[in-house]
N, C-alpha and C positions, 0 to 999 in steps of 0.2 A: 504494500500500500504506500503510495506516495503522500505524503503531508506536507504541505511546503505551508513555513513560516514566514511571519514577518515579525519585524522588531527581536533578533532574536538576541539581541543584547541587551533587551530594557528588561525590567523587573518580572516582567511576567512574563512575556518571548523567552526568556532562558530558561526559565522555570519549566515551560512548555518543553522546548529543546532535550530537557537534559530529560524528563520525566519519557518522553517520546524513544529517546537512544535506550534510554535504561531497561523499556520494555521491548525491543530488539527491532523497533523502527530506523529507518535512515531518513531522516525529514531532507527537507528541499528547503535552505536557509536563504532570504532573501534577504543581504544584507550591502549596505553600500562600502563597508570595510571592512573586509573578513580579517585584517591585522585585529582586528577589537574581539573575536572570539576566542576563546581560550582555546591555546596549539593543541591540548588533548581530545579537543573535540572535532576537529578538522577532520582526521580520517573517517569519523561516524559520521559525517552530514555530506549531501550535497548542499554546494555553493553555489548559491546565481547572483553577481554582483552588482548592481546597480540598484539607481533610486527610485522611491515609489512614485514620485512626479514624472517618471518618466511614462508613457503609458505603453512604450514599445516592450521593455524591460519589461514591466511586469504581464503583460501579452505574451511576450516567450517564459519566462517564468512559472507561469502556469497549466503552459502546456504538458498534459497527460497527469495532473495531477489530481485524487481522489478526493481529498480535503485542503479546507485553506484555512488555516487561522491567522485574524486579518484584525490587526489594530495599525489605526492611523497615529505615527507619532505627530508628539506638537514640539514644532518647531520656534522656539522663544526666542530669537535671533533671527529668525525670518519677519520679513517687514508685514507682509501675512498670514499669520500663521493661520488663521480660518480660513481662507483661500486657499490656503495648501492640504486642507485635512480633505476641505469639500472637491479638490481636485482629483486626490490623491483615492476618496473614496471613488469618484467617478471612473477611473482607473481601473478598479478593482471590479467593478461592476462590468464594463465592458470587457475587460480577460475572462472574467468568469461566466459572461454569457456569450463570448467566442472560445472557448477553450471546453465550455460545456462542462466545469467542475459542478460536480453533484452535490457538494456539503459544504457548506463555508461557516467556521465559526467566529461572529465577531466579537471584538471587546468594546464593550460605550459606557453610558456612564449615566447615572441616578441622574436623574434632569431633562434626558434626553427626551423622554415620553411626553415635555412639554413644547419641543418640536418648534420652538425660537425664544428668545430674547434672554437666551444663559449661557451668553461669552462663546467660548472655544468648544465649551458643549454643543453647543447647535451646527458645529460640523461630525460632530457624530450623529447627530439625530438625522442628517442630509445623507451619511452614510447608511443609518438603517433604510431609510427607505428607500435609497439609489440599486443597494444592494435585496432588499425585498423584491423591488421591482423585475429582476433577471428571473425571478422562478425555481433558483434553487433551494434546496432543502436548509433552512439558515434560523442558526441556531443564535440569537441577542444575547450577551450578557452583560447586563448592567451594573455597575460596580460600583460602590461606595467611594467614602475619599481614602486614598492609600497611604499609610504612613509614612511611604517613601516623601512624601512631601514635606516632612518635616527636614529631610536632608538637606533642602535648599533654604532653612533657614537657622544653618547654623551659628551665623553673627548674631542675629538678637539670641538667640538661645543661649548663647557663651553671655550674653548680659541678663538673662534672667526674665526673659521676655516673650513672649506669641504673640503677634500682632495677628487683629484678624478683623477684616470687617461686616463680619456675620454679628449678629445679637451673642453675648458668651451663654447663652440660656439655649439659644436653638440647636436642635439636638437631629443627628444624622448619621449613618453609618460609616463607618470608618472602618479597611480592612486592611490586610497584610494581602500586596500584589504577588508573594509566594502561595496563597490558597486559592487565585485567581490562577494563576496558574497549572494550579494542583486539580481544579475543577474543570479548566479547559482542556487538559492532557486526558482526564478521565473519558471526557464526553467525545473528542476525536477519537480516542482508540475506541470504543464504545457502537459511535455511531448514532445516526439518529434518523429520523423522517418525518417529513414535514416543518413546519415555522414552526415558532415558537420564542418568544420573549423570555429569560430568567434573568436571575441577580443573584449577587453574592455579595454582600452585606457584612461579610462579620461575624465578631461575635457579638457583636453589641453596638446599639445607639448612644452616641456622647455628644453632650454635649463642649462648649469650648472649655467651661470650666472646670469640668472633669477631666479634659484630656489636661490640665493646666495641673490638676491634681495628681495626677499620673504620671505627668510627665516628674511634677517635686520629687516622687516617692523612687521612682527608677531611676533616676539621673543624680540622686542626691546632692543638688542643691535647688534652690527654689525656681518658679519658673510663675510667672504672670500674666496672667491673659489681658490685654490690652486693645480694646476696639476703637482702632481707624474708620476715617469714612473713604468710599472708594476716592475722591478726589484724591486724597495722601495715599494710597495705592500706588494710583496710576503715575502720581509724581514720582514715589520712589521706585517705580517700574520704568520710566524714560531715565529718569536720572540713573538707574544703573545702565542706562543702553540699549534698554527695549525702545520696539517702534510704538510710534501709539495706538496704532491699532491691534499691537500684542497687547499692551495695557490693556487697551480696554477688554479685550477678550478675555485677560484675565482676570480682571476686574469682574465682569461679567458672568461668569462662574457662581460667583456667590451672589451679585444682586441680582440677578437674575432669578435666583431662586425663590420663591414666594417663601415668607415664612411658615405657613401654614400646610406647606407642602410637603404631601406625605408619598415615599417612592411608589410606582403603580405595581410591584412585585411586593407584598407582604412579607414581610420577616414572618420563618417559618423553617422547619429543620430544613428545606431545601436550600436557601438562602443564607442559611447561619453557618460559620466557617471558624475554626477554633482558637486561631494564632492572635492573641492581645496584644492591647498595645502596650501594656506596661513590660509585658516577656519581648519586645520584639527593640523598644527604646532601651531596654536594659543591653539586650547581645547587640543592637548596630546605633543606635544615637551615641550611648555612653560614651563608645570608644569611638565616633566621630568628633562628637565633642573634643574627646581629651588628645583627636592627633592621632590614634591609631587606624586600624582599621574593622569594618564591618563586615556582619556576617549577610 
């Protein structure tokens, strides 16, 4: 069986990758720089090199291949990066309905089911339904917000700080992109038929204050939740060198979100996934923090 991947070096593409080799598949890595996979994995994958903006590449890429698992990265140094998701998914949708792939599992994200006005999220929702539209057997999964996200803020973290410009009271899922992983490896080797929407959630709904409480008790020392309004976002998003239409998109993200907005998949054992965040900030924030490295 052919599985060709994408993103197979971001937090859940590898997770895929390696869960895929281990159970005696050889996936089809679709990656722009195979120097960035680990040398031990080379001899296990086929390699197809080029970028998903490309729509040639990924048109031979997917030739004869049985499933696809297909996350759009976001590109935060691209002067578009919603243009590029929405392009990128448009890509995918025309290989997979010339190349005639039968299963496609994608990755999107809690929001998406509101189908516009939530930033960088609404080139996934453009992706569900670009990719609905082809006919294949396509399996959604919706995702929570990933803890990997706290990775990219480890300046205020080192001062004792979360900035966020959500309410600290409003409460949403939060997962570990290794059980997003671990659930999308299952469901390709698996298999499936017909459409169908899920999520994976987590193990739980937090809100900011609690993860601000979680984060004190694992990282041992204090950590404070601080709500910015998107204006002070998006300034400290240009000021570090984003475009503003990255800004706003990720600005976006969270106002976008109605407060009252509850995910369209119910948390439920299907959706609920085991890895916390206080066990997961303890093995990879701690020692990012302190200068080491992460698991």
């Amino acid at each position: 069986m052919t599985i060709a991947v994408t993103t197979p070096t971001g937090h859940v593409g590898s997770r895929v990758v390696q869960l895929l080799v281990q159970a005696g598949e050889r996936p089809r890595v679709l990656v722009r720089d195979p120097a960035k996979l680990p040398a031990e994995l080379l001899p296990l994958v086929e390699v197809a090199q080029g970028d998903l903006l490309d729509a040639g590449f990924v048109s031979d890429a997917l030739k004869g291949a049985d499933a696809l698992f297909w996350a759009s990265p976001e590109s935060f140094t691209s002067p578009d990066p919603l243009a590029d998701m929405v392009t990128m998914g448009q890509n995918a949708a025309s290989a997979v309905r010339g190349s005639g792939v039968p299963r496609v599992l994608q990755i999107s994200s809690v929001g998406a089911e509101l189908r516009g006005g939530a930033g960088l999220i609404d080139g996934l929702a453009r992706n569900e339904e670009d990719l609905a539209a082809t006919g294949t057997d396509l399996l959604t999964l919706r995702c929570g917000y990933y803890f990997t996200n706290l990775l990219g803020m480890l300046d205020p973290l080192r001062e004792g700080v979360l900035t966020t410009t959500a309410p600290p009271s409003r409460r949403m899922p939060w997962v570990d992109p290794r059980d997003v992983g671990e659930v999308a490896a299952a469901c390709l080797l698996a298999g499936w038929s017909g459409s169908s929407v899920g999520a994976v959630h987590g193990p739980s709904d937090l809100t900011w204050t609690e993860v601000g409480e979680i984060l004190t008790a694992a990282l041992g020392r204090p950590v404070s939740i601080v709500q910015i309004t998107d204006e002070q976002l998006r300034e400290a998003l240009t000021g570090a060198g984003l475009s503003e239409a990255a800004a706003s998109g990720v600005a976006g993200m969270t106002s976008g979100i109605p407060g009252d907005f509850r995910p369209e998949q119910p948390r439920d054992v299907r959706t609920t996934t085991p890895s916390t965040l206080a066990g997961w900030a303890y093995a990879n924030l701690r020692p990012a923090l302190s200068g080491g490295t992460s698991n």
